[in-house]
C-alpha positions as CSV (number, residue, x, y, z in Angstrom):
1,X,39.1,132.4,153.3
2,X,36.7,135.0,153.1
3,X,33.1,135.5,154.5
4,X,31.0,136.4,152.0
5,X,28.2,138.7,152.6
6,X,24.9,138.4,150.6
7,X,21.5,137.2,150.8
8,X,19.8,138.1,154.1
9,X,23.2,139.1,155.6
10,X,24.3,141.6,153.3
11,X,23.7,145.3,153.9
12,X,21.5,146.9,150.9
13,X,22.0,150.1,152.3
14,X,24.9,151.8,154.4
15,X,24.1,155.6,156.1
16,X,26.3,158.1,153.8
17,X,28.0,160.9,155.0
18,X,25.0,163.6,155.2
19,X,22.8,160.7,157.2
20,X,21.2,159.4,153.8
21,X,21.5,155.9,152.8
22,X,23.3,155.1,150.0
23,X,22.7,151.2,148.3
24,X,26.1,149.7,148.2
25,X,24.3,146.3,146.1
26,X,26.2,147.7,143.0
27,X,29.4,147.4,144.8
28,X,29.0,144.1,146.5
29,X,27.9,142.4,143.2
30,X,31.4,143.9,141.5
31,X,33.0,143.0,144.3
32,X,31.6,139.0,144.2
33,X,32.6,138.7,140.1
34,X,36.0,140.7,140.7
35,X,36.5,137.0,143.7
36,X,35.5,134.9,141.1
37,X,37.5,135.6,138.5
38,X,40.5,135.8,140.8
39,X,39.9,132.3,142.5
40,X,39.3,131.0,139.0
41,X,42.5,132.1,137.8
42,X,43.8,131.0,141.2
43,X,42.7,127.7,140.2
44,X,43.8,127.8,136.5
45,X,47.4,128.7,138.3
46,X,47.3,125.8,140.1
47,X,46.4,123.2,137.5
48,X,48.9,124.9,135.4
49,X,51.8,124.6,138.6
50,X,50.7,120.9,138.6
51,X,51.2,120.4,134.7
52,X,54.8,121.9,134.7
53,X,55.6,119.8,138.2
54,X,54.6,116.9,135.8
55,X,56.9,118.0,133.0
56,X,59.5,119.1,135.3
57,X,59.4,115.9,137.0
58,X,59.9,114.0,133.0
59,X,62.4,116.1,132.4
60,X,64.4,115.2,135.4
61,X,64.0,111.9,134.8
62,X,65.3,112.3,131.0
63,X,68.4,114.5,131.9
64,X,69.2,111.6,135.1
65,X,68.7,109.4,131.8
66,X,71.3,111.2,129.5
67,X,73.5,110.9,132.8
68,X,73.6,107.4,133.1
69,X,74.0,107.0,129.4
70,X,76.6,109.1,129.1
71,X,78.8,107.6,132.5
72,X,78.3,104.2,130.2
73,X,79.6,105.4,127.0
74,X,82.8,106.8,128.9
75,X,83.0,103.8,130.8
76,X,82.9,101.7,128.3
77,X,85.2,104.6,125.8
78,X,87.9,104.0,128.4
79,X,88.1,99.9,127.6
80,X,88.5,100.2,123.9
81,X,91.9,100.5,121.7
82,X,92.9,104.0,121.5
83,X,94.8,103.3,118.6
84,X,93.2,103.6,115.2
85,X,93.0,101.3,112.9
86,X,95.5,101.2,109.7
87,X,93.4,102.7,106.8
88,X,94.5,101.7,103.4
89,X,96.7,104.0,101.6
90,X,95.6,104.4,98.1
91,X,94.5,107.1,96.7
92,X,90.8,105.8,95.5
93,X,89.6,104.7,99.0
94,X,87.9,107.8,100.0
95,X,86.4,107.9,96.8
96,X,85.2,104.0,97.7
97,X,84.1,104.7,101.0
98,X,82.0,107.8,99.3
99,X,80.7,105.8,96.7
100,X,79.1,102.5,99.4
101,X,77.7,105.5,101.8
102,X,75.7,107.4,99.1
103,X,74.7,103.9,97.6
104,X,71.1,103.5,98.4
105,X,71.2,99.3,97.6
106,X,73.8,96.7,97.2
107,X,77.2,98.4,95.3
108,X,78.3,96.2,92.4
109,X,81.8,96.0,91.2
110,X,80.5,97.6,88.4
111,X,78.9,100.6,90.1
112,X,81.6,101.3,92.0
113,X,84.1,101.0,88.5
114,X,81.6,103.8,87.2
115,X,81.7,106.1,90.5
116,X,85.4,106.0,90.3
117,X,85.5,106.9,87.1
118,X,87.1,103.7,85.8
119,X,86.9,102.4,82.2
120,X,84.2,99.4,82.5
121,X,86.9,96.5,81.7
122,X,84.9,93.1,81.3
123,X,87.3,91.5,84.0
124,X,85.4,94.1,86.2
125,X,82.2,93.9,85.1
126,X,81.3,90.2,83.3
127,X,80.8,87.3,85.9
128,X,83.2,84.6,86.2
129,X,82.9,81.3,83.5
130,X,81.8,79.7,86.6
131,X,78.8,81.5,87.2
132,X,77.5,81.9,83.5
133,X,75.0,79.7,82.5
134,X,73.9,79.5,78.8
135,X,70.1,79.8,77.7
136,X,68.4,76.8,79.3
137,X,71.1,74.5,80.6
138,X,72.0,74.5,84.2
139,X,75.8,75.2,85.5
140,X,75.9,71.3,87.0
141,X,74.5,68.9,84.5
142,X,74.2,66.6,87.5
143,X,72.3,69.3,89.6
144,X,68.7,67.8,90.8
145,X,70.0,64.0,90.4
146,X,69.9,61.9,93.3
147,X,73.0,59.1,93.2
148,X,72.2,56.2,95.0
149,X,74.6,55.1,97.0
150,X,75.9,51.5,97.6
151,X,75.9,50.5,101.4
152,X,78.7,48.1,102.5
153,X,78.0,46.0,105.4
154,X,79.4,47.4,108.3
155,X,81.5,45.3,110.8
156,X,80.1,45.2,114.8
157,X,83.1,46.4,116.2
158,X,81.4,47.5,119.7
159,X,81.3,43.7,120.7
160,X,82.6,43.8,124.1
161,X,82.8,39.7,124.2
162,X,85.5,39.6,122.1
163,X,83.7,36.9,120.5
164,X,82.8,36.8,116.7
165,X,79.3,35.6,115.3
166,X,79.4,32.1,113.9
């Protein structure tokens, strides 16, 4: 570290060449802001060296991370089947598979008629007798009854006397 000279200890004055003085103040003063800027950028380095041995030291972690996580999905890529699984042959399933990964809800038999192209055919398209229901009548008539059932006495059969009640 460096001494600074000013105050009392500072020479205003230094003997020139032809034995004048000359005041060297100007100098010392350019010389003490010329130090301060470089030990504030000195210190700006620093806190920026600290900052990128904080990021450096995240993104270490990460890539050790991505490491790990890749070791496991090999691992565990080396225990499954290599063989793939049979894919149906015909000729629409592409065309299926297409049509349920650009559905944004629920595909519908009849939706996926009309994204094939296919003629909407009521078999396709109409629900099952089952499941229709007129205008205000229920598909059980019975639905929401409660049956009452008839209880039969019950014989004790977990007697261990082997005797019977009289």
């Amino acid at each position: 570290m460096t001494r600074r000279l000013t105050g009392a200890n500072a020479p205003h004055l230094a003997h020139g060449a032809g034995g004048g003085s000359v005041n060297i103040r100007p100098l010392l003063d350019a010389l003490d802001l010329q130090e301060d800027a470089a030990r504030a950028l000195a210190d700006d380095l620093h806190a920026q060296i600290d900052r990128l041995k904080t990021r450096l030291r995240e993104a270490e972690m990460h890539l050790e991370h991505l490491t790990i996580t890749r070791k496991t999905v090999t691992g565990l890529a080396d225990r499954l089947s290599t063989v793939a699984p049979d894919l149906p042959e015909h000729p629409d399933y592409p065309r299926i598979l297409a049509a349920f990964n650009h559905a944004t809800g629920p595909l519908r038999a009849k939706d996926a008629c009309e994204a094939l192209g296919h003629e909407l055919l009521p078999k396709n398209v109409e629900r099952h007798p089952r499941h229709a229901e007129t205008p205000g009548q229920t598909r059980d008539p019975h639905r929401g009854r409660h049956r009452q059932l008839r209880q039969e006495p019950i014989a004790d059969t977990t007697s261990t006397s082997g005797l019977t009640p009289p």
